[in-house]
Short mmCIF file of the C-alpha atoms (twelve columns), coordinates in Angstrom:
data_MODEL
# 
_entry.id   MODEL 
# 
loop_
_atom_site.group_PDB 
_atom_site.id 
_atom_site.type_symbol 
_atom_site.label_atom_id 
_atom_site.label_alt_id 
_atom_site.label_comp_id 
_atom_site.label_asym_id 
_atom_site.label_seq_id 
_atom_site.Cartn_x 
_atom_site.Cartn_y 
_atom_site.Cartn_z 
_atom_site.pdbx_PDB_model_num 
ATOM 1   C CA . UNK A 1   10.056  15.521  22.363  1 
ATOM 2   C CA . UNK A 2   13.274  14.623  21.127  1 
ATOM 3   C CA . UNK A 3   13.226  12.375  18.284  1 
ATOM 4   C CA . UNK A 4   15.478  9.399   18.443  1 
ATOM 5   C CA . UNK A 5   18.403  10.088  16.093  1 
ATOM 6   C CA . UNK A 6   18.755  6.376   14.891  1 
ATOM 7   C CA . UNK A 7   15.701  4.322   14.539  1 
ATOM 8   C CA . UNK A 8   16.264  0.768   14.186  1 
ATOM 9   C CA . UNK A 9   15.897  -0.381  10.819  1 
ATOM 10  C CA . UNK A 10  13.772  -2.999  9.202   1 
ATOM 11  C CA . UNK A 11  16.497  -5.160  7.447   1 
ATOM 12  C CA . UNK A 12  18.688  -8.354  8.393   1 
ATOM 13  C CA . UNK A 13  21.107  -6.869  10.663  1 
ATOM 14  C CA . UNK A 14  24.441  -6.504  8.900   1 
ATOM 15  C CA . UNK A 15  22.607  -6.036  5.890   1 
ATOM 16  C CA . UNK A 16  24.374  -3.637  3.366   1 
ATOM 17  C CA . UNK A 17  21.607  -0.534  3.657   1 
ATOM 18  C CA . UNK A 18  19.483  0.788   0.651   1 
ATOM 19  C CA . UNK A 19  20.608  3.797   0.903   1 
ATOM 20  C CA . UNK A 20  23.135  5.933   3.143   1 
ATOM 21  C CA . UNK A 21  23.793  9.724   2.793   1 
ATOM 22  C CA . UNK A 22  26.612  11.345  4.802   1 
ATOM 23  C CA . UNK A 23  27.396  14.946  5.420   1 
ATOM 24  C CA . UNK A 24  25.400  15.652  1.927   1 
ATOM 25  C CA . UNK A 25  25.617  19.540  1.593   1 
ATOM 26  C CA . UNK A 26  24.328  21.287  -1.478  1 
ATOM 27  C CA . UNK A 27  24.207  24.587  -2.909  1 
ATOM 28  C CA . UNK A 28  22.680  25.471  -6.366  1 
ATOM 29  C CA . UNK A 29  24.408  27.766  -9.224  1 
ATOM 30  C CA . UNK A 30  23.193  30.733  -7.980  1 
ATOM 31  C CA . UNK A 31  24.570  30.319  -4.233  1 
ATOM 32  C CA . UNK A 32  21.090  29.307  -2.719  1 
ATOM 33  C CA . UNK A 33  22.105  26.759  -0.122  1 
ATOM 34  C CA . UNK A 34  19.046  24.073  -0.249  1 
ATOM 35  C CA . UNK A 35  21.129  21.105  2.502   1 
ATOM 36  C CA . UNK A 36  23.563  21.994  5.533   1 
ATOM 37  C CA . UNK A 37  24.854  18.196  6.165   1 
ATOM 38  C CA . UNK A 38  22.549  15.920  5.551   1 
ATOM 39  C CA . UNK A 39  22.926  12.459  6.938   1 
ATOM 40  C CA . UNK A 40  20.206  9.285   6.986   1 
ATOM 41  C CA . UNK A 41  20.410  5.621   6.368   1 
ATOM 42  C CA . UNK A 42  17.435  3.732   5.341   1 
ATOM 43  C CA . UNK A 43  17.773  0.067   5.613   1 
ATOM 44  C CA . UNK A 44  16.301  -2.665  3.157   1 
ATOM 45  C CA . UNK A 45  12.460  -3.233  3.077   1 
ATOM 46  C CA . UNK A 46  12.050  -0.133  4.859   1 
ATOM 47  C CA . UNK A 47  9.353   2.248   3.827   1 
ATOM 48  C CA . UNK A 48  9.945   5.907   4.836   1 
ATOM 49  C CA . UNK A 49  8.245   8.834   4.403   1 
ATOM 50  C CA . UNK A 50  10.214  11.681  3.968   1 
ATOM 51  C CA . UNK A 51  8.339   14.747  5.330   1 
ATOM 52  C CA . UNK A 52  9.014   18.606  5.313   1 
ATOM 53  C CA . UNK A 53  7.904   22.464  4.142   1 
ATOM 54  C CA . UNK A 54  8.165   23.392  0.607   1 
ATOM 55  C CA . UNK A 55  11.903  24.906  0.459   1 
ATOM 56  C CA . UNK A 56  13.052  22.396  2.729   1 
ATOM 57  C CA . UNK A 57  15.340  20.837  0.302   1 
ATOM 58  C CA . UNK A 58  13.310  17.261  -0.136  1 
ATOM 59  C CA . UNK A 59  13.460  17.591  -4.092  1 
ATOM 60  C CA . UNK A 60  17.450  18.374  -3.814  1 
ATOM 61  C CA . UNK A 61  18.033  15.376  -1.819  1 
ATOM 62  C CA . UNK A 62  16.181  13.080  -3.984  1 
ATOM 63  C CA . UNK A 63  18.211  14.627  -7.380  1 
ATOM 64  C CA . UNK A 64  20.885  13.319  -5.146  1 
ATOM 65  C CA . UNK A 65  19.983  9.781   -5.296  1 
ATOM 66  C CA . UNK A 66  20.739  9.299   -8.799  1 
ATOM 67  C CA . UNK A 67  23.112  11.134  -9.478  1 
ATOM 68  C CA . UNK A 68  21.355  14.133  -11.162 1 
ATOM 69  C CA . UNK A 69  22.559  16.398  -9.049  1 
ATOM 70  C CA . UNK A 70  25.749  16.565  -7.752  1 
ATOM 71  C CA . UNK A 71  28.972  18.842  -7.176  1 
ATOM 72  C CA . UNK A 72  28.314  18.979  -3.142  1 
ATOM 73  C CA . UNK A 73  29.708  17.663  -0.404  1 
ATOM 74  C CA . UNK A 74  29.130  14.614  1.469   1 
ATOM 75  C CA . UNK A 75  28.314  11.224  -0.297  1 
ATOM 76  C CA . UNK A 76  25.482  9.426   -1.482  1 
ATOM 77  C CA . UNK A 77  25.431  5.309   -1.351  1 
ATOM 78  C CA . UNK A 78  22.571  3.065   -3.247  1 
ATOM 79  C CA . UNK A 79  22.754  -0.690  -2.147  1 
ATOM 80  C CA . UNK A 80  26.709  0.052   -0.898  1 
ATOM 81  C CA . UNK A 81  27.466  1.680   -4.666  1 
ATOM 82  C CA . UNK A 82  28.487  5.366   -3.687  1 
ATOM 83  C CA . UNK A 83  27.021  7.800   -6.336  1 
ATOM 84  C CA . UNK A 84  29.539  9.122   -8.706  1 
ATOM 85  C CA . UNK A 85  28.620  11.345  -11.900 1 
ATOM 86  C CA . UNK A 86  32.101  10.911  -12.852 1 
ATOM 87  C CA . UNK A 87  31.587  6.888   -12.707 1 
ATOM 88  C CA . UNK A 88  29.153  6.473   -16.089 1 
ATOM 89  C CA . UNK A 89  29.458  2.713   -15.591 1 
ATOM 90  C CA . UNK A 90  28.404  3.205   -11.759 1 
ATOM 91  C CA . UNK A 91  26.018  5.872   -12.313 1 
ATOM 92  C CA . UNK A 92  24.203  3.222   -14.846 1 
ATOM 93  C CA . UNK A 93  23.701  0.978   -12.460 1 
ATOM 94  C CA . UNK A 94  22.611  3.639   -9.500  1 
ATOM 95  C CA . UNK A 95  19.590  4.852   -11.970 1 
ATOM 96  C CA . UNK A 96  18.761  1.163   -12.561 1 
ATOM 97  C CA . UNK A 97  18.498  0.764   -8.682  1 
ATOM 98  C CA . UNK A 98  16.877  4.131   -7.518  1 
ATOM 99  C CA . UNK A 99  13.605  4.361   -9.311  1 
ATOM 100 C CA . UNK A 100 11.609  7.620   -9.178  1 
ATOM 101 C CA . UNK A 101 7.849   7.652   -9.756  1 
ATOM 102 C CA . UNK A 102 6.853   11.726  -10.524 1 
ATOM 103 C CA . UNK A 103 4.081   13.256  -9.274  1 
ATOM 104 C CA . UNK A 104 2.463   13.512  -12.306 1 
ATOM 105 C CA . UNK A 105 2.867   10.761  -14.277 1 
ATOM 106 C CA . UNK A 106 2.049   12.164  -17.538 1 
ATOM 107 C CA . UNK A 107 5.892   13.138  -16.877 1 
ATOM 108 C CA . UNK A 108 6.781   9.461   -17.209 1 
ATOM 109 C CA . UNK A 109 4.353   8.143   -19.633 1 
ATOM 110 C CA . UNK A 110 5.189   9.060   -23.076 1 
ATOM 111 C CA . UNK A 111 5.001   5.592   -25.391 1 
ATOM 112 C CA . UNK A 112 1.998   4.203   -27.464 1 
ATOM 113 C CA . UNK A 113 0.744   1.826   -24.968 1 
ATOM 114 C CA . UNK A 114 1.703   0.776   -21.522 1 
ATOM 115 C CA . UNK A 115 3.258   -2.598  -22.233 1 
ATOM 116 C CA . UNK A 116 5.743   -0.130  -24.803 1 
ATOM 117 C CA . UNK A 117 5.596   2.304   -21.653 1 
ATOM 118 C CA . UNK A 118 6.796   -0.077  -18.841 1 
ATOM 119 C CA . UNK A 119 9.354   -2.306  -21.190 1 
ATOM 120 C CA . UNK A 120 11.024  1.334   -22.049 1 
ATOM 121 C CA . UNK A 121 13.568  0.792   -19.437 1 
ATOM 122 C CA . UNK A 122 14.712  -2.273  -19.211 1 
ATOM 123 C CA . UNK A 123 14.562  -2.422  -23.069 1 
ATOM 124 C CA . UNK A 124 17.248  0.923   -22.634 1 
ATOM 125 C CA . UNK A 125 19.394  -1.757  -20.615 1 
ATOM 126 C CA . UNK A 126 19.693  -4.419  -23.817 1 
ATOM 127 C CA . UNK A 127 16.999  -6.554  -22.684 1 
ATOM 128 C CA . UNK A 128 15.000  -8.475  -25.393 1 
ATOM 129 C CA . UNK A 129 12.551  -11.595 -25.904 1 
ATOM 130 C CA . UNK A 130 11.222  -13.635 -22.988 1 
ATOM 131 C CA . UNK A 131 13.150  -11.747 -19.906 1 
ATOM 132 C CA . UNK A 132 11.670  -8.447  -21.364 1 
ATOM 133 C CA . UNK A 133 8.415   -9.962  -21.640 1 
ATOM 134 C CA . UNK A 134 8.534   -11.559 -18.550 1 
ATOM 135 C CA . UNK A 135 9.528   -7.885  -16.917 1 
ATOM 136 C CA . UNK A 136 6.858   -6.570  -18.084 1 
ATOM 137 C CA . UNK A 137 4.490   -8.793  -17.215 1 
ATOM 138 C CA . UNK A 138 5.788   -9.079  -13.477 1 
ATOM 139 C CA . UNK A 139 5.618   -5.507  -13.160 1 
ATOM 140 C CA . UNK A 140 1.961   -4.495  -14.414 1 
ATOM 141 C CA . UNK A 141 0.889   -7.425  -12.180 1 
ATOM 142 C CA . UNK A 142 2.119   -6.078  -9.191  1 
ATOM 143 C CA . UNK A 143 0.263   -2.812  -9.591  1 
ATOM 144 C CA . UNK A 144 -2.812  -4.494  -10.945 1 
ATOM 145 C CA . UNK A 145 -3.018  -3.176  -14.693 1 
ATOM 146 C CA . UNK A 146 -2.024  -6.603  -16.976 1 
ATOM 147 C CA . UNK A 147 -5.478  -5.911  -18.299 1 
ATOM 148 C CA . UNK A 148 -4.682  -2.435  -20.483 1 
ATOM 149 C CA . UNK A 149 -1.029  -3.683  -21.342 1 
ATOM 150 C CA . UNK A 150 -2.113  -2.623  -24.942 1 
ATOM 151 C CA . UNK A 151 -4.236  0.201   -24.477 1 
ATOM 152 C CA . UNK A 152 -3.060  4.031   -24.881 1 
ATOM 153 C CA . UNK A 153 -1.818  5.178   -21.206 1 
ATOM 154 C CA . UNK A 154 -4.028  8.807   -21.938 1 
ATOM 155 C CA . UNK A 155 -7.257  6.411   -22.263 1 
ATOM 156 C CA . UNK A 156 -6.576  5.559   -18.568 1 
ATOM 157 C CA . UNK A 157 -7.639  7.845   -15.557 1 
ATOM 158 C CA . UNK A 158 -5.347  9.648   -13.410 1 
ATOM 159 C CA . UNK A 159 -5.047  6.984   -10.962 1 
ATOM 160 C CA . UNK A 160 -4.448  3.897   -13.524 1 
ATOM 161 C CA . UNK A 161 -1.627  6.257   -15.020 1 
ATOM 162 C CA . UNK A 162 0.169   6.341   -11.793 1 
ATOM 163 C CA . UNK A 163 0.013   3.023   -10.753 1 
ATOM 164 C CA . UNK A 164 1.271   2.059   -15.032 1 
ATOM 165 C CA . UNK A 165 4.577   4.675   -13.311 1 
ATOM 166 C CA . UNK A 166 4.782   2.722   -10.776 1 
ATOM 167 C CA . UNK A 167 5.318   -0.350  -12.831 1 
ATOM 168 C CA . UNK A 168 7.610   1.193   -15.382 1 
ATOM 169 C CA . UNK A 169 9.630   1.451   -12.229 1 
ATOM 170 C CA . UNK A 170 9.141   -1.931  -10.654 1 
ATOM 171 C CA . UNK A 171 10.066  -3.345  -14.209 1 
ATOM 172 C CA . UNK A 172 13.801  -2.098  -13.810 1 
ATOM 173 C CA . UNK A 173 13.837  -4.540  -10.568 1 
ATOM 174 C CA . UNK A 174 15.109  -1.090  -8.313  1 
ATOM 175 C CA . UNK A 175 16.746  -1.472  -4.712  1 
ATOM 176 C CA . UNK A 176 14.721  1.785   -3.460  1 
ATOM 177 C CA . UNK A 177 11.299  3.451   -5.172  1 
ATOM 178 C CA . UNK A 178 11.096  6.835   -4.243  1 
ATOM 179 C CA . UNK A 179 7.593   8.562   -4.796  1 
ATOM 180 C CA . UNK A 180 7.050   12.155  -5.229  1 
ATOM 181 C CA . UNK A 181 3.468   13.072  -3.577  1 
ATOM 182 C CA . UNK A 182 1.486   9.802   -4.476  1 
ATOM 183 C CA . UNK A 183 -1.236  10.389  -2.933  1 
ATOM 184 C CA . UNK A 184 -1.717  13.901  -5.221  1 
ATOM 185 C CA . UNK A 185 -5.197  14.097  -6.656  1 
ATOM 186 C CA . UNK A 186 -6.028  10.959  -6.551  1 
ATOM 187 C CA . UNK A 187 -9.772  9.843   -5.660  1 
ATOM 188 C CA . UNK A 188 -10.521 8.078   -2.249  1 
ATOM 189 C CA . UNK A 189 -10.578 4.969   -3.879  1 
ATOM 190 C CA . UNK A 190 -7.409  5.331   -6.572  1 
ATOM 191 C CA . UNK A 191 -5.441  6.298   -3.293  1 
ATOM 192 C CA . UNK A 192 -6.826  3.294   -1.175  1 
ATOM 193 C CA . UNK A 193 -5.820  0.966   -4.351  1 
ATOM 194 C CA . UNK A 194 -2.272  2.459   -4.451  1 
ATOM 195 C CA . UNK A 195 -1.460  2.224   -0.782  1 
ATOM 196 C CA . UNK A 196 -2.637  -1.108  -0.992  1 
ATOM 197 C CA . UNK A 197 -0.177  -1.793  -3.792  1 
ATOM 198 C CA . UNK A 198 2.776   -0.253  -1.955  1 
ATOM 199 C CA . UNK A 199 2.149   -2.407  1.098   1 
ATOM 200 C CA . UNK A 200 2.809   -4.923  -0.790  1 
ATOM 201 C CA . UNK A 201 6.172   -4.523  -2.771  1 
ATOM 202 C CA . UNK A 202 8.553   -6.268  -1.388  1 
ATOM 203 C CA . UNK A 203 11.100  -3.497  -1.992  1 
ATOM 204 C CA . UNK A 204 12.714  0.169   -0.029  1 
ATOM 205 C CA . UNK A 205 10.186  2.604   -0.384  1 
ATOM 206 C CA . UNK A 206 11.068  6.436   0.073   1 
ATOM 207 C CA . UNK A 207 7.891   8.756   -0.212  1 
ATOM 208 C CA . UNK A 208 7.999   12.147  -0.230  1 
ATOM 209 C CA . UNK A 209 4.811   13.823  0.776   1 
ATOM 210 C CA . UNK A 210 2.803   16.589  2.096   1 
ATOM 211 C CA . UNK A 211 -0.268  13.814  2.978   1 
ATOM 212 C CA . UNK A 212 0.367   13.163  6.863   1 
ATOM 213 C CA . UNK A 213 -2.241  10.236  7.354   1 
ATOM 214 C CA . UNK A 214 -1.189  8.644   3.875   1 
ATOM 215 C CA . UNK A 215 2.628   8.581   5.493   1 
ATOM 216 C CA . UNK A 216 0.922   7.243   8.718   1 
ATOM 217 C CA . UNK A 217 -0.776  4.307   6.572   1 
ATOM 218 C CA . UNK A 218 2.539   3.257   4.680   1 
ATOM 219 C CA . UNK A 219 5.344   4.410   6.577   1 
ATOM 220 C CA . UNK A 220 6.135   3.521   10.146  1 
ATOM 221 C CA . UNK A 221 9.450   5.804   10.136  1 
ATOM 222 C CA . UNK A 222 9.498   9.491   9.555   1 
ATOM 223 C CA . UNK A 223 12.056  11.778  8.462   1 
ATOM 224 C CA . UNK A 224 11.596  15.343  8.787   1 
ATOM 225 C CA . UNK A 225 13.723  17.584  6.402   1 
ATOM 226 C CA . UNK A 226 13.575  21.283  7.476   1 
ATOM 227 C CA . UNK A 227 16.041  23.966  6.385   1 
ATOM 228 C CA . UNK A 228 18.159  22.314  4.683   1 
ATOM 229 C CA . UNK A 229 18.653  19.299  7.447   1 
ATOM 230 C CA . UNK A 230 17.358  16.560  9.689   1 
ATOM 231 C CA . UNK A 231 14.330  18.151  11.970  1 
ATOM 232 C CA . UNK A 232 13.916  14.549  13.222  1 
ATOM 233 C CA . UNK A 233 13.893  11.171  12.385  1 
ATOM 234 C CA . UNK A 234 11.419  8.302   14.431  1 
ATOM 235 C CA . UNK A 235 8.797   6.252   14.277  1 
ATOM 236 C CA . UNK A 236 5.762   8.238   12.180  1 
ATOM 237 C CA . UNK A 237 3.681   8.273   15.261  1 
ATOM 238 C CA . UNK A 238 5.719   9.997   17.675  1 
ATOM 239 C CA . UNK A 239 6.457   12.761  15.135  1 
ATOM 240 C CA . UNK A 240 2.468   12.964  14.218  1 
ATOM 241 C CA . UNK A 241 1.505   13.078  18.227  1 
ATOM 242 C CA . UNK A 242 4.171   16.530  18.397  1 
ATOM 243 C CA . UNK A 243 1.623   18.848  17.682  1 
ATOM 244 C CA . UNK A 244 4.805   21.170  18.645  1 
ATOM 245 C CA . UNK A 245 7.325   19.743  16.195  1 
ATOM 246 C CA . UNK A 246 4.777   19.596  13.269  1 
ATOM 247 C CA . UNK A 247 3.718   23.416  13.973  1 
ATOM 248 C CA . UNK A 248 7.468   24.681  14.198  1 
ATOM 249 C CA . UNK A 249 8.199   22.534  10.191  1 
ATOM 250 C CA . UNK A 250 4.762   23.914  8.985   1 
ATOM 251 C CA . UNK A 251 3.567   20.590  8.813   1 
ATOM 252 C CA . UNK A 252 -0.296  20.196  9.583   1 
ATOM 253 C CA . UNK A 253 -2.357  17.059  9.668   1 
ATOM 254 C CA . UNK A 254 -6.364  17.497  7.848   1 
ATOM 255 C CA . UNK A 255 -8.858  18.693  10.361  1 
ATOM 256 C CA . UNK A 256 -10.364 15.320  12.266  1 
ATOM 257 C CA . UNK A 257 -7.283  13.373  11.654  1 
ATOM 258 C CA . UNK A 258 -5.700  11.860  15.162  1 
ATOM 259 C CA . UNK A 259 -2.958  10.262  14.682  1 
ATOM 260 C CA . UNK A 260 -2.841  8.653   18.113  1 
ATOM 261 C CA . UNK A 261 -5.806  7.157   17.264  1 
ATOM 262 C CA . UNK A 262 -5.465  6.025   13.931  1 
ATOM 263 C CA . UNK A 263 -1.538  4.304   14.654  1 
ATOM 264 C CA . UNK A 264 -2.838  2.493   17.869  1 
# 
């Protein structure tokens, strides 16, 4: 199969795109090349899953976004702002819009409680009183935890941690949320809540993942990173029905699973 190389995109047409990366080639300090030219555009409202090996150079690309890595060629655009470490100003306002939730959120929580934990960021920006409130109120709604807004994010299970990341992100008000694995150990009913939760933002959504049905249930566009490039880039179910593509990017769905069946 050959994947369609442009996949039409989910936003107004003309829209400026979330996010558009051209020619983006990397290689780290120690001359280990992790991309070879990588280009993709994901539109607005899209959600796409961003799939691939370990080594493929998935964690490179999303460094990328905001600006943490950099020194490559190519370019890297967030909402039509190009990404430009030398651009403080810019590069501000990039990390405001690209908002990364780890996969272990223990990485991201680190204040008192989790009102403290999801006003950190927009507090960083200068916001105070009612807007700040407001924020953070918005954001722990969305995700479902205004309840424990004063409680201690380690008295909270795994899965309310990651959804209290989530909404430290959603309180910056991003353009695209990128999630690292976040669908990793979560029970079957913390990662039916989240998915849930994610179909319902009303914002990009970029996961990165190594969970083939959860990318079926969220994403309907694929984007296979392999080497260092684009393997292919379609809608989730034709790469999922390849049983030849997915073999040849070490990509392998949990015994049972059939993906034909379940994306009907």
């Amino acid at each position: 199969m050959t994947p369609s190389p442009e996949p039409p995109l989910a936003s107004t047409p003309g829209a400026v795109p979330s996010l558009e990366v051209k020619g983006l080639a990397y290689a780290y300090p120690d001359g280990t090349q992790a991309l070879y030219g990588v280009d993709v555009t994901i539109g607005r409202g899209e959600r796409v899953a961003l799939l691939g090996p370990n080594g493929a150079g998935k964690t490179t690309l999303v460094l990328h976004l905001n600006g943490i890595l950099n020194g490559g060629l190519g370019e890297v655009r967030v909402g039509g702002l190009q990404v430009d470490p030398k651009d403080k100003k810019s590069l501000r306002e990039i990390r405001r819009r690209v908002g990364i939730v780890f996969q272990d959120p223990d990485d991201q929580l680190f204040m008192p409680t989790v009102r403290e934990d999801v006003a950190f960021g927009p507090a960083n920006l200068g916001m105070r009183g009612a807007e700040l409130d407001r924020r953070v109120r918005d954001a722990l709604g969305r995700v479902g935890m205004l309840d424990v807004a004063d409680r201690p994010p380690q008295h909270l299970s795994f899965g309310q941690r990651r959804r209290v990341a989530v909404a430290t992100v959603l309180a910056m008000e991003p353009e695209i949320l990128v999630l690292d694995e976040p669908s990793s150990n979560l029970d079957p009913a913390s990662r039916r809540e989240l998915a849930e939760i994610l179909l319902s933002l009303d914002v990009t959504v970029l996961m990165v993942t190594h969970d083939l049905p959860y990318a079926a249930e969220l994403c309907p566009r694929s984007v296979i990173l392999s080497g260092g490039v684009i393997a292919a880039d379609a809608p989730t179910r034709d790469l999922l029905t390849d049983a030849d593509l997915l073999k040849i990017h070490r990509l392998e769905l949990p015994f049972g699973f059939d993906p034909a069946a379940a994306l009907r």
